[in-house]
MOPAC internal coordinates of N, CA, C and O (Angstrom, degrees):
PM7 1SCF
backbone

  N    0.0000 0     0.00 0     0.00 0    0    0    0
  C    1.4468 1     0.00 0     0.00 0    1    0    0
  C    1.5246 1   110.95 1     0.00 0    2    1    0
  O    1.2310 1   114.58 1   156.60 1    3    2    1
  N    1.4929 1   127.87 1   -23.40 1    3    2    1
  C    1.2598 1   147.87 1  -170.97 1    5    3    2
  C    1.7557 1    97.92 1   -62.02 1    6    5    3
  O    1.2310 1   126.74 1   128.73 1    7    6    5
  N    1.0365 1   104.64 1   -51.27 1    7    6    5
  C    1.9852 1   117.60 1  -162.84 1    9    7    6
  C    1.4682 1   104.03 1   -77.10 1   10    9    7
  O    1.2310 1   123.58 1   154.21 1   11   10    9
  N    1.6286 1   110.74 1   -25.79 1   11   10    9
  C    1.9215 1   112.17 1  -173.16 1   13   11   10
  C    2.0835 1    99.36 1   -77.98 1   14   13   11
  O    1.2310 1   127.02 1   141.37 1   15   14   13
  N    1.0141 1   104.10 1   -38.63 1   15   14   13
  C    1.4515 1   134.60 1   176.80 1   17   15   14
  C    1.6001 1    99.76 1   -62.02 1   18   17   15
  O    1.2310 1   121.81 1   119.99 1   19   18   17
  N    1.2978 1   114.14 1   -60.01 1   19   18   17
  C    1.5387 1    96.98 1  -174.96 1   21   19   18
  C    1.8814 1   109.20 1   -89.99 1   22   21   19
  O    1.2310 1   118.34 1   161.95 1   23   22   21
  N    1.1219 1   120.77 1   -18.05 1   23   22   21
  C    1.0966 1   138.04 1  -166.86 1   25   23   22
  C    2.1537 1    98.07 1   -79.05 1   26   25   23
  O    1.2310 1   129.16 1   149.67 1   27   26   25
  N    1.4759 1    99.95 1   -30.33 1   27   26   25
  C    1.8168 1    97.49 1   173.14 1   29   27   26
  C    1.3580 1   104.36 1   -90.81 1   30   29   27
  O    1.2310 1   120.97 1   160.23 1   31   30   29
  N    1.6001 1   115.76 1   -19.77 1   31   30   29
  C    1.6999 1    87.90 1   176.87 1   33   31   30
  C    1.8972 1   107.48 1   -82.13 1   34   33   31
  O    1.2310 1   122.12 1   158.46 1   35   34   33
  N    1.0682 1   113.54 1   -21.54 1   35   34   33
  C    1.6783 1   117.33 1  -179.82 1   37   35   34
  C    1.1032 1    94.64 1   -64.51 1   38   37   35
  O    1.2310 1   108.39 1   147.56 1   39   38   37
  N    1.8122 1   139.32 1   -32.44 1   39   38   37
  C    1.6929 1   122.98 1  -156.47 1   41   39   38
  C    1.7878 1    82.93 1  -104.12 1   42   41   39
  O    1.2310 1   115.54 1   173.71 1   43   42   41
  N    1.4828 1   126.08 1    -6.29 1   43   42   41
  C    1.3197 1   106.49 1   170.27 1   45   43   42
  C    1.2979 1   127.14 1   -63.58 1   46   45   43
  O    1.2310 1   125.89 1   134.45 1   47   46   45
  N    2.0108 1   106.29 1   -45.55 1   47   46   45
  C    1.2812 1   129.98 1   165.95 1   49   47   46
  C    1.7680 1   108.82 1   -56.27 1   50   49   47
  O    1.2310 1   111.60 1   167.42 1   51   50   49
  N    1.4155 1   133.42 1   -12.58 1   51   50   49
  C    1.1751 1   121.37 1   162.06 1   53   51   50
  C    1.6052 1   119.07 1   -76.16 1   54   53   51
  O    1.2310 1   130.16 1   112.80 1   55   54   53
  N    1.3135 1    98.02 1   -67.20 1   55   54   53
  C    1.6172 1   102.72 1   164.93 1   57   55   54
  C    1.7351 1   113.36 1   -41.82 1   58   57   55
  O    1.2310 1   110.90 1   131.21 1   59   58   57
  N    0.7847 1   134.72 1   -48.79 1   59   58   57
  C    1.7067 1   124.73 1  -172.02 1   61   59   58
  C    1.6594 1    95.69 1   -82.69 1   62   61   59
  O    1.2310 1   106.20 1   178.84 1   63   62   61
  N    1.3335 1   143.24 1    -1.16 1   63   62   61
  C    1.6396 1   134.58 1   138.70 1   65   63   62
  C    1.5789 1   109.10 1   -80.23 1   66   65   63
  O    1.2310 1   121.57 1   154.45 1   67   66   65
  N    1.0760 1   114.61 1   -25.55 1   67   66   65
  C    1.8737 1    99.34 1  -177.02 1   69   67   66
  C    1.9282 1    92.85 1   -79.85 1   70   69   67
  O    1.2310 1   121.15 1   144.20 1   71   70   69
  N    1.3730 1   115.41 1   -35.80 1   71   70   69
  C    1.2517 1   111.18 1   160.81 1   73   71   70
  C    1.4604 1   122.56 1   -25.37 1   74   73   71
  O    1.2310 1   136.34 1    87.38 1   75   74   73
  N    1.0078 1    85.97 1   -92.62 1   75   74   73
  C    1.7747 1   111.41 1   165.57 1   77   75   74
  C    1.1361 1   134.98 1   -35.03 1   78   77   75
  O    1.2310 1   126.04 1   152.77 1   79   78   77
  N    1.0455 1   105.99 1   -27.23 1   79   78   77
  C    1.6363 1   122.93 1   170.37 1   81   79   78
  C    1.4411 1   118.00 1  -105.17 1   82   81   79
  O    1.2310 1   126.85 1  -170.81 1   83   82   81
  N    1.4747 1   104.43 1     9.19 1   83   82   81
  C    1.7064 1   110.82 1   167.25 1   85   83   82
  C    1.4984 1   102.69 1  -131.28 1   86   85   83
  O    1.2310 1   116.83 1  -173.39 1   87   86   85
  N    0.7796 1   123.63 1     6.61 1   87   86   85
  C    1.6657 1   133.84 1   156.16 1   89   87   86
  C    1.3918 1   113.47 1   -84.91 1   90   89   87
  O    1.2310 1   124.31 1   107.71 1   91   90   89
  N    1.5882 1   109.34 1   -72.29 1   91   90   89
  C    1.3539 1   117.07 1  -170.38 1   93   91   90
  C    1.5600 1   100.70 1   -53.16 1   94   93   91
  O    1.2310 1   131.17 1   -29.90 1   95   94   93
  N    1.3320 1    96.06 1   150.10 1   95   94   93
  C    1.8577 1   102.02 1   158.12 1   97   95   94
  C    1.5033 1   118.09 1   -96.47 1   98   97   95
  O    1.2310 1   118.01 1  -173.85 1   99   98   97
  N    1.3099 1   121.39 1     6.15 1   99   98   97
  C    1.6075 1   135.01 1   171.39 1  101   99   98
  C    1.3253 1    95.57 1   -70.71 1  102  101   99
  O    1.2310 1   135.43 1   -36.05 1  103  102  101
  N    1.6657 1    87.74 1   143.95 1  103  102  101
  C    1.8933 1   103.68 1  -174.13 1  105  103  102
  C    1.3568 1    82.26 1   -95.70 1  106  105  103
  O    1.2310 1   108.43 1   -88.84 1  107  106  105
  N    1.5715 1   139.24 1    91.16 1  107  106  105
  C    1.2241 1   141.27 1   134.98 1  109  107  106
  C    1.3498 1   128.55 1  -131.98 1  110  109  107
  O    1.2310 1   118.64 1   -56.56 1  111  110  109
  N    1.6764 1   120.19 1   123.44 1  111  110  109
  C    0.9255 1   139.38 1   176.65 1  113  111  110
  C    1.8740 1   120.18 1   -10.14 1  114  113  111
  O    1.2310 1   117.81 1   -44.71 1  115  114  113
  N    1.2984 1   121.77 1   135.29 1  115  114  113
  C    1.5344 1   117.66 1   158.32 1  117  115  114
  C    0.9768 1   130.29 1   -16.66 1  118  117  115
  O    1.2310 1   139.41 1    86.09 1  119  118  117
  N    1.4724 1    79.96 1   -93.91 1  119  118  117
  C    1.9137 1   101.70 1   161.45 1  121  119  118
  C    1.5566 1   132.32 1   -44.84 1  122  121  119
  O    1.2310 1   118.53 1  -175.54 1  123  122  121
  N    1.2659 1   120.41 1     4.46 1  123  122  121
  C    1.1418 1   107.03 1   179.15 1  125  123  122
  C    1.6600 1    95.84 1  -117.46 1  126  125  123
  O    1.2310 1   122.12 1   169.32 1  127  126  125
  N    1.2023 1   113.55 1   -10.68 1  127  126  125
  C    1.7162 1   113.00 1   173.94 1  129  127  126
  C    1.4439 1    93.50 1   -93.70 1  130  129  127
  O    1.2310 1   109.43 1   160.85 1  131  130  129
  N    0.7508 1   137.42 1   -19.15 1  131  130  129
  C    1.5149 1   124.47 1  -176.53 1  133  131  130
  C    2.1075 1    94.98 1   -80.67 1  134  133  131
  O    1.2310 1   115.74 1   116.60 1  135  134  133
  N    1.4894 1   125.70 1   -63.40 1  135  134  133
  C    0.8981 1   122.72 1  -169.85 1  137  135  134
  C    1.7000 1   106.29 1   -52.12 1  138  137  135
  O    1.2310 1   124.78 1   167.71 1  139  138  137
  N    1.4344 1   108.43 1   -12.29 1  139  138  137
  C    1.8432 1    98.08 1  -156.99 1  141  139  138
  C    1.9904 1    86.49 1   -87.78 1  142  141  139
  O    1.2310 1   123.64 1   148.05 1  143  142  141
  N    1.6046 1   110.63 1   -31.95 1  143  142  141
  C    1.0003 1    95.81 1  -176.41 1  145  143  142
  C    1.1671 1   126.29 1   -85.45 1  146  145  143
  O    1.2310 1   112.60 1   157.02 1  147  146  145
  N    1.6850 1   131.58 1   -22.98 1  147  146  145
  C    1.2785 1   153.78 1   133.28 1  149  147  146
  C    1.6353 1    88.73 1    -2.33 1  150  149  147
  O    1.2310 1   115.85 1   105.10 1  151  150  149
  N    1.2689 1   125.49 1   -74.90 1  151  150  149
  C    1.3334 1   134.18 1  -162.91 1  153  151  150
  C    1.1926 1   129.09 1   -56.61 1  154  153  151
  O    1.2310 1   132.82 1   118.41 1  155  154  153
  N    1.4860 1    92.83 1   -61.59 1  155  154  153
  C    1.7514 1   111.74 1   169.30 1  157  155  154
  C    1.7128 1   105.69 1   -48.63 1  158  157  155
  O    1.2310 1   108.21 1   116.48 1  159  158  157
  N    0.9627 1   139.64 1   -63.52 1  159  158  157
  C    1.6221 1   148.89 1   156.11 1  161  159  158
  C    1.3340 1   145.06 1   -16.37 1  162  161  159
  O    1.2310 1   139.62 1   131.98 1  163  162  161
  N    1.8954 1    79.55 1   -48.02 1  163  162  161
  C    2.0366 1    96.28 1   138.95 1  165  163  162
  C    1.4261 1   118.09 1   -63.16 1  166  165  163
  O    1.2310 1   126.90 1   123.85 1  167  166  165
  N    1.7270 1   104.34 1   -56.15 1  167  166  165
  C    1.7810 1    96.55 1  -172.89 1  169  167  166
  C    0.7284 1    91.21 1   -60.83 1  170  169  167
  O    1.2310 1    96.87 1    98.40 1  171  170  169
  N    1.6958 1   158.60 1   -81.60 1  171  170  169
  C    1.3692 1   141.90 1  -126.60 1  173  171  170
  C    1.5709 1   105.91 1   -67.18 1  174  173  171
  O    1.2310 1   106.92 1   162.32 1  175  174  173
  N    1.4084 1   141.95 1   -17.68 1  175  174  173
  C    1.3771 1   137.61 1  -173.99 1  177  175  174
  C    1.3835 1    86.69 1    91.50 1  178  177  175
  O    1.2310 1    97.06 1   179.37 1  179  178  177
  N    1.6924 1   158.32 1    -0.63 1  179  178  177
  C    1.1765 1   125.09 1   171.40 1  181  179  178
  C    1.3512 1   135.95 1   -42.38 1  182  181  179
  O    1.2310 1   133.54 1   142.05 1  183  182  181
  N    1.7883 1    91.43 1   -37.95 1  183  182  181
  C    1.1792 1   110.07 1  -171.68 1  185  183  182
  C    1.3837 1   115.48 1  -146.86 1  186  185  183
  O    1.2310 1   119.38 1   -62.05 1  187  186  185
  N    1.7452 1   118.79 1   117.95 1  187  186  185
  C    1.4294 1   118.97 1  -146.00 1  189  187  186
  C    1.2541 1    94.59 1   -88.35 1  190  189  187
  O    1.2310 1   121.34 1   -15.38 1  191  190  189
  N    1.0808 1   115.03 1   164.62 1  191  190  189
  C    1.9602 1   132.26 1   165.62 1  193  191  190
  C    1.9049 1   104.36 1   -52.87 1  194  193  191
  O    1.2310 1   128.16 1   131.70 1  195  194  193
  N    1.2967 1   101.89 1   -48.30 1  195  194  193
  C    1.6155 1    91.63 1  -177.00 1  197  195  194
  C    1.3750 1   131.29 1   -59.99 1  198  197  195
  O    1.2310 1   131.62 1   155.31 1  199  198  197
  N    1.6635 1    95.17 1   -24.69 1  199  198  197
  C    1.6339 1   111.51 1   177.96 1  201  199  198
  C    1.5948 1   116.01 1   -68.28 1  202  201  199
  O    1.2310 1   116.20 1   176.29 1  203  202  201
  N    1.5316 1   124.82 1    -3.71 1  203  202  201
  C    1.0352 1   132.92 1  -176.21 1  205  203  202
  C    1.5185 1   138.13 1  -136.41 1  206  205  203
  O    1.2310 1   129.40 1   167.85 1  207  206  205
  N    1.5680 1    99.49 1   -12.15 1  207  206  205
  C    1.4019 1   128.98 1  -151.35 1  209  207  206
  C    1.6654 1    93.42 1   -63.07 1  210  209  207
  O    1.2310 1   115.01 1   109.69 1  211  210  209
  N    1.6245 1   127.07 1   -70.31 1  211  210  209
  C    0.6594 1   112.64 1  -162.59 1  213  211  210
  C    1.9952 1   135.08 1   -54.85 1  214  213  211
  O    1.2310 1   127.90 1   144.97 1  215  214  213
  N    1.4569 1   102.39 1   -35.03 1  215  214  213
  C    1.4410 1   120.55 1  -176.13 1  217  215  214
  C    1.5130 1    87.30 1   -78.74 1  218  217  215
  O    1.2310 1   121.91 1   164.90 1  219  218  217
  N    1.2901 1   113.96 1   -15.10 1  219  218  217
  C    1.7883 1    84.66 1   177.54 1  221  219  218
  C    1.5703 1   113.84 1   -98.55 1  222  221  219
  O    1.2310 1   119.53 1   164.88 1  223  222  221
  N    1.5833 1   118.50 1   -15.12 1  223  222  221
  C    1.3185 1   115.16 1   147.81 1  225  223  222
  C    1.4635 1   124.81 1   -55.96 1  226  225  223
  O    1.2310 1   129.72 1   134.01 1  227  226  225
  N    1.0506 1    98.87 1   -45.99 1  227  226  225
  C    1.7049 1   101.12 1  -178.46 1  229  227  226
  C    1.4551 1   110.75 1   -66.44 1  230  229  227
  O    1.2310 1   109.36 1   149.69 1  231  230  229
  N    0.9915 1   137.55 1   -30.31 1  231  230  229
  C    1.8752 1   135.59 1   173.16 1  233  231  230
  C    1.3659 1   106.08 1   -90.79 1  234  233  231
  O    1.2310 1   111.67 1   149.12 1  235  234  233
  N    1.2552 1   133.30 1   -30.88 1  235  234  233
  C    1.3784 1   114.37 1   152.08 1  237  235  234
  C    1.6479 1   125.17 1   -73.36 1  238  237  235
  O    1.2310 1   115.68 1   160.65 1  239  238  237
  N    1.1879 1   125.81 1   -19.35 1  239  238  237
  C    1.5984 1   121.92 1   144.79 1  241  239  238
  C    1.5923 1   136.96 1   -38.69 1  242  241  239
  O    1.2310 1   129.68 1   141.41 1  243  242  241
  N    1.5006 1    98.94 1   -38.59 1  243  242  241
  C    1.4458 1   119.34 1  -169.13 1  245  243  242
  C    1.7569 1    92.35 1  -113.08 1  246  245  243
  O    1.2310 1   118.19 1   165.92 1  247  246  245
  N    1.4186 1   121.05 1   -14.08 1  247  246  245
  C    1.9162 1    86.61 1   173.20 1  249  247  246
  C    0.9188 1   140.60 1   -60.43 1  250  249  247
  O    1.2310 1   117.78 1   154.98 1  251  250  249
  N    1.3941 1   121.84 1   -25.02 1  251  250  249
  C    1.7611 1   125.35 1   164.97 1  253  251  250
  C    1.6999 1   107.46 1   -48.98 1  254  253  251
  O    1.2310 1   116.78 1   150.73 1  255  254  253
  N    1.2324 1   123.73 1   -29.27 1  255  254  253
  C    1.4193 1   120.38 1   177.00 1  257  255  254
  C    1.4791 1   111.34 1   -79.60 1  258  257  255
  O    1.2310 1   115.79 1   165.18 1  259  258  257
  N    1.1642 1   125.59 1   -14.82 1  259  258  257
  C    1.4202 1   125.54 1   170.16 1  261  259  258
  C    1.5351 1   124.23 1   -55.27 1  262  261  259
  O    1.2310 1   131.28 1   142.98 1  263  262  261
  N    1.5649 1    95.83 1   -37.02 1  263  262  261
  C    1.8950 1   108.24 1  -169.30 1  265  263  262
  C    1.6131 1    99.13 1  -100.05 1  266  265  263
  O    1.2310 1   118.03 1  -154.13 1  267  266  265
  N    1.1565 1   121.36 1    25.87 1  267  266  265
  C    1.7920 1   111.75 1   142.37 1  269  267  266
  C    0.8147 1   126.64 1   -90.78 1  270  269  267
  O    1.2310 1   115.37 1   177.60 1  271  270  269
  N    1.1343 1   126.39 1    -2.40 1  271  270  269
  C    1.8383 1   120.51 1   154.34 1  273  271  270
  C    1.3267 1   109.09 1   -55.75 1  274  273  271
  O    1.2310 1   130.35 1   116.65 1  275  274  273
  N    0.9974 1    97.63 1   -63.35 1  275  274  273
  C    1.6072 1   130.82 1  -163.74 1  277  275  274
  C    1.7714 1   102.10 1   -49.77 1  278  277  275
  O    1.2310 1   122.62 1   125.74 1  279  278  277
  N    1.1627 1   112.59 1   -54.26 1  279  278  277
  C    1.4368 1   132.03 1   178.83 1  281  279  278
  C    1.7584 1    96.17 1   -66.21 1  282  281  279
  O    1.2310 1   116.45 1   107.07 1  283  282  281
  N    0.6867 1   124.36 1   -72.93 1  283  282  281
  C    1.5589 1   134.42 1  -169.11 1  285  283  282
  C    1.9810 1   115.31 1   -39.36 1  286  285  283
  O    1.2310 1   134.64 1   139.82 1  287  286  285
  N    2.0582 1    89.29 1   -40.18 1  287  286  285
  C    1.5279 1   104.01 1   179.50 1  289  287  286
  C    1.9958 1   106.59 1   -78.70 1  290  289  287
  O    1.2310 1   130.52 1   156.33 1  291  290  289
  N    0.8308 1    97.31 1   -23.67 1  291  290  289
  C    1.6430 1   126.60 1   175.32 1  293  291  290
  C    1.6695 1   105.09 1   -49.61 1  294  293  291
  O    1.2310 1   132.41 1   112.43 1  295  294  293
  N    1.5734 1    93.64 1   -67.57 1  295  294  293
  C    1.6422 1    98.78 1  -169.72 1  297  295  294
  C    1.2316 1    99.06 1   -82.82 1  298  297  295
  O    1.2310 1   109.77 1   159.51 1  299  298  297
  N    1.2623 1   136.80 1   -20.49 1  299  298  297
  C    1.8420 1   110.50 1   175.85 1  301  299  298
  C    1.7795 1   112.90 1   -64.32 1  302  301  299
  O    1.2310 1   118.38 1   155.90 1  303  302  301
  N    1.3831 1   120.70 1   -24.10 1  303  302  301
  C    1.4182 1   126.45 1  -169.08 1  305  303  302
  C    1.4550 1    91.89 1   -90.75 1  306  305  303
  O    1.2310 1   111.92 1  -160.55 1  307  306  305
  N    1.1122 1   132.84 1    19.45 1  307  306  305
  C    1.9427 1   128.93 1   165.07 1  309  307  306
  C    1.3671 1   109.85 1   -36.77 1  310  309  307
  O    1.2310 1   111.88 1   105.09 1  311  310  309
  N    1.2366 1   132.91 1   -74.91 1  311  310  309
  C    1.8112 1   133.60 1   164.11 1  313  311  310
  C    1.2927 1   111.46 1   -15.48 1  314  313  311
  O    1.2310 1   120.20 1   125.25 1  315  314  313
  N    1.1997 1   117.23 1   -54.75 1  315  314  313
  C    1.6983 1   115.41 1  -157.10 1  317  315  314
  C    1.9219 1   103.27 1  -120.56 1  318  317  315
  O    1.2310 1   121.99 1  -173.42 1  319  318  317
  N    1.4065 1   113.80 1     6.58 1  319  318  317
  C    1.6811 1   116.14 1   143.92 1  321  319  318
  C    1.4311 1    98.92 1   -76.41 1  322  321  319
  O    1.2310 1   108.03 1   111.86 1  323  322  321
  N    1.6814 1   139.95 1   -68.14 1  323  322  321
  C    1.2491 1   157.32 1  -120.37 1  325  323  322
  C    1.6274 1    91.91 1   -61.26 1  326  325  323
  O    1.2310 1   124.55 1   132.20 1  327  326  325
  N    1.4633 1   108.87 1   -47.80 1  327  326  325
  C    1.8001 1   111.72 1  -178.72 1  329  327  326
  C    1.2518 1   114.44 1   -56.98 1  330  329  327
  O    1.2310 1   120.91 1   152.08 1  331  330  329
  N    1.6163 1   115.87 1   -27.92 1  331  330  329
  C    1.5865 1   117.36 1  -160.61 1  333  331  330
  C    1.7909 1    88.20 1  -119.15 1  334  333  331
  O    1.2310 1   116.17 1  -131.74 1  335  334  333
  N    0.9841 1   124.88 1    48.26 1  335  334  333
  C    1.5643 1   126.85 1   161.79 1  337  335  334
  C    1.2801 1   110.14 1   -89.61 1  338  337  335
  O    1.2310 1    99.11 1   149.93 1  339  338  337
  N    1.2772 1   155.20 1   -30.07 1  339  338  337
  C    1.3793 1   141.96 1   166.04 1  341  339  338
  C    1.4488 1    95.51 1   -76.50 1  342  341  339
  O    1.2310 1   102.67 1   115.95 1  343  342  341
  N    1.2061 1   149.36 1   -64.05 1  343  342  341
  C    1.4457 1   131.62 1  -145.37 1  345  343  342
  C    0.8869 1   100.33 1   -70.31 1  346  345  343
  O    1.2310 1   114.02 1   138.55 1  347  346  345
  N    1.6249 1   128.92 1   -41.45 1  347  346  345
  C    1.3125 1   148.40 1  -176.84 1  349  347  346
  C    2.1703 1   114.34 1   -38.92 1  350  349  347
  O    1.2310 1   136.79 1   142.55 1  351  350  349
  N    1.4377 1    85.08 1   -37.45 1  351  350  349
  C    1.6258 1   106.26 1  -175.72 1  353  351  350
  C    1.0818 1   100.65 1  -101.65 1  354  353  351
  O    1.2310 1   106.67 1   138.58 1  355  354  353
  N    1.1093 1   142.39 1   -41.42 1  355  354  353
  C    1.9846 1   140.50 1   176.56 1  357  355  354
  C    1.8394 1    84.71 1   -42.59 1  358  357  355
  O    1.2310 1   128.27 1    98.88 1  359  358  357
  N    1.1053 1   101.67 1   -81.12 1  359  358  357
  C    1.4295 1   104.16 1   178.17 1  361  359  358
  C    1.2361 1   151.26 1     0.04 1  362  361  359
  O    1.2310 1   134.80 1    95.33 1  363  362  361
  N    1.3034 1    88.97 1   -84.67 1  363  362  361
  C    1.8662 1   105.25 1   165.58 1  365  363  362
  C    1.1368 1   118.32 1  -103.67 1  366  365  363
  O    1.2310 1   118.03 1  -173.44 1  367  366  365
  N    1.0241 1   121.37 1     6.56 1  367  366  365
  C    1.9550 1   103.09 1   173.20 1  369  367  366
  C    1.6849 1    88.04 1   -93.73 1  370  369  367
  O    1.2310 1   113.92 1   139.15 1  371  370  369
  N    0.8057 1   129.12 1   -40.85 1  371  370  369
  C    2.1984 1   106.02 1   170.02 1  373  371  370
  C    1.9224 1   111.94 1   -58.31 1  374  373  371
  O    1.2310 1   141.23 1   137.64 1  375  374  373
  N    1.5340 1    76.39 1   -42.36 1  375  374  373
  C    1.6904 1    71.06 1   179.61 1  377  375  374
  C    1.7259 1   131.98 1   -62.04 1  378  377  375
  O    1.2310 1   133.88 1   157.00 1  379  378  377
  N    1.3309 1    90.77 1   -23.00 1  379  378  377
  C    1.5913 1   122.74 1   178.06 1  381  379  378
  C    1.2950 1   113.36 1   -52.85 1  382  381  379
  O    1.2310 1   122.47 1   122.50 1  383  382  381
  N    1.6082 1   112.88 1   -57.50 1  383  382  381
  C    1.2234 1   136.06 1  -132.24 1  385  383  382
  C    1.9546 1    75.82 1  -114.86 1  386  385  383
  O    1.2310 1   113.36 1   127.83 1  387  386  385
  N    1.0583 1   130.16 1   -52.17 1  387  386  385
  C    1.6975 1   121.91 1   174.01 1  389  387  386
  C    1.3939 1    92.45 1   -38.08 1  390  389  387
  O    1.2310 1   120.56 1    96.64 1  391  390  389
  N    1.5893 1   116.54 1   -83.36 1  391  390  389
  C    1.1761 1   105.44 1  -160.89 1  393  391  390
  C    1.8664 1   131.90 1   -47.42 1  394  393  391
  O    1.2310 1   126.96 1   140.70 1  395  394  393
  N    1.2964 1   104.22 1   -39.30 1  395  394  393
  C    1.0870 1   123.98 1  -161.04 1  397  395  394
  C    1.9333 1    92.72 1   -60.86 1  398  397  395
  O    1.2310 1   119.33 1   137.21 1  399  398  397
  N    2.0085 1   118.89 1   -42.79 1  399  398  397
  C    1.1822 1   122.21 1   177.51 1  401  399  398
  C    1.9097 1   106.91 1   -53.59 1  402  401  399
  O    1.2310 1   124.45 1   108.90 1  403  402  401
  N    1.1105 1   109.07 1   -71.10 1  403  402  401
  C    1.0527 1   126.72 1   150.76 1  405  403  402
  C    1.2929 1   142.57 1    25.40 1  406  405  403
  O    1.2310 1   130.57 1   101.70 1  407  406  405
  N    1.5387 1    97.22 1   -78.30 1  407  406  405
  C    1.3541 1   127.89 1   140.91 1  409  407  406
  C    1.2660 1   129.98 1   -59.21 1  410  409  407
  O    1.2310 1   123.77 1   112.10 1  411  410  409
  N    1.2452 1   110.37 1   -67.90 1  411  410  409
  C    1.9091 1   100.64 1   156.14 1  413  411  410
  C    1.4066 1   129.60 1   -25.20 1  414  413  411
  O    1.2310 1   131.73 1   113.33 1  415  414  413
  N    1.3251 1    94.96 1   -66.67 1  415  414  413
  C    1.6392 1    94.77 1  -170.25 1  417  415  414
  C    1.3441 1   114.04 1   -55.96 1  418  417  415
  O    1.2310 1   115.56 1   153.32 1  419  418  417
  N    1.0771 1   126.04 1   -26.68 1  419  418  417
  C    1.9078 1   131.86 1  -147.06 1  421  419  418
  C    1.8180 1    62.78 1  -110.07 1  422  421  419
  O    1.2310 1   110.89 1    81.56 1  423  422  421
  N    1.1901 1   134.75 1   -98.44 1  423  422  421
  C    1.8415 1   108.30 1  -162.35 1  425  423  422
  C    1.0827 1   121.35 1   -12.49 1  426  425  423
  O    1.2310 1   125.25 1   124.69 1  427  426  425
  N    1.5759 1   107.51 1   -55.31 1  427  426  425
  C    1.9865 1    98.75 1  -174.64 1  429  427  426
  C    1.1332 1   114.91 1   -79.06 1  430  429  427
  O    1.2310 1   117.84 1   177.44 1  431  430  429
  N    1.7830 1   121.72 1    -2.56 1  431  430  429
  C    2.0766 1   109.43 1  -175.38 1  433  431  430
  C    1.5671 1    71.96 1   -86.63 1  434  433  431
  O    1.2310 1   102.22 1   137.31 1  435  434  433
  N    1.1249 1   150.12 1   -42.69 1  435  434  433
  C    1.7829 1   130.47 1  -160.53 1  437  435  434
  C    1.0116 1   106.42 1   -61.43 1  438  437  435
  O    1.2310 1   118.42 1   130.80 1  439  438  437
  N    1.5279 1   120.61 1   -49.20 1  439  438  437
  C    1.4800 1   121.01 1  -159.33 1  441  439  438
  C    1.5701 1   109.49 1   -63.39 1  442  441  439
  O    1.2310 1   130.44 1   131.65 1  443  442  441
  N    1.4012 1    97.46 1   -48.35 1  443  442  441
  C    1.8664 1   109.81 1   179.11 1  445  443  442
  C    1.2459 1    95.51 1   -50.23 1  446  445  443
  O    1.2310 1   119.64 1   111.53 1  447  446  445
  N    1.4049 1   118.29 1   -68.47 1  447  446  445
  C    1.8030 1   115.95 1  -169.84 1  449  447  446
  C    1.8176 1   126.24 1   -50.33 1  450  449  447
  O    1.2310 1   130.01 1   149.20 1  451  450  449
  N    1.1189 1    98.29 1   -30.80 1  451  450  449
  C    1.6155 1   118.54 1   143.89 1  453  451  450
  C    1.0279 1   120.15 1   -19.99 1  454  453  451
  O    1.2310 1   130.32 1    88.38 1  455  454  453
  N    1.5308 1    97.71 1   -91.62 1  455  454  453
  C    1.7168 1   140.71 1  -172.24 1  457  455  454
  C    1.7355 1    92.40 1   -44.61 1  458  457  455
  O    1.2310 1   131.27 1   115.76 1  459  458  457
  N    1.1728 1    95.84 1   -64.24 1  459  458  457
  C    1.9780 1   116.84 1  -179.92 1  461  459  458
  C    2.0116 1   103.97 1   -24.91 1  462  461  459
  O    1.2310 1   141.05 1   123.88 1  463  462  461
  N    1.6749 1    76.75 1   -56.12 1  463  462  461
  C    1.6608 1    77.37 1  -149.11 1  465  463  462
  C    1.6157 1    92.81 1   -91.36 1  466  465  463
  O    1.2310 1   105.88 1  -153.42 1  467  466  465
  N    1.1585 1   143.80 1    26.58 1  467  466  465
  C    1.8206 1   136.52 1  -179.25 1  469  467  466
  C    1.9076 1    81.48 1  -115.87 1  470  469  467
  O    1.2310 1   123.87 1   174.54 1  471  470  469
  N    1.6008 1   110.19 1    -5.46 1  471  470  469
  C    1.8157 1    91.68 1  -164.61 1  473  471  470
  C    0.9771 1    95.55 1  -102.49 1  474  473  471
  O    1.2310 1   116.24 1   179.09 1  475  474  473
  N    1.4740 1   124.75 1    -0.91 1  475  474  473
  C    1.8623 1   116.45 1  -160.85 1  477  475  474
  C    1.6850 1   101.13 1  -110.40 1  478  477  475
  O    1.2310 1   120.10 1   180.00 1  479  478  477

């Protein structure tokens, strides 16, 4: 009963970005106003880490299973990717490799800041 409970306040923080994203006139995604407020909510203490922790381990466990649809709808259009395979790769292998830096770096300023704050 713990995960249905934390699992409606996470689909609350979805709904108040689909909100938001039909209000705002900014071309930005749902999901990313929902995560900014998800966030903001933690910092403010609205909403504690414990109230959510677990269902939010558990859907980040299972997101790699989300993008086989996605992958699956992907490979039936093979014919009509096959033309756009070089631009397709100009593309994202920089984009890949941005993110992938990206990501690193902002892991290790947390981890240090971490590290920082368990030493002080």
């Amino acid at each position: 009963m713990v995960y249905v409970f934390q699992f409606c306040r996470i689909l609350g923080f979805c709904f108040a970005g689909e909100l938001c994203s039909r209000l705002l006139p900014l071309p930005i995604p749902a999901s990313i106003y929902g995560l900014v407020l998800l966030v903001l909510a933690l910092r403010l203490g609205l909403v504690r880490l414990d109230q959510i922790r677990e269902t939010a381990l558990f859907l980040t466990k299972i997101f790699p299973l989300l993008f086989i649809p996605a992958a699956a709808g992907v490979m039936e259009l093979g014919a009509e990717l096959e033309a756009m395979l070089l631009p397709a790769l100009i593309a994202l292998v920089p984009v890949t490799v941005l993110v992938m830096a990206v990501s690193g770096l902002v892991t290790q300023a947390l981890a240090r800041r971490k590290e920082a704050r368990h030493a002080s």
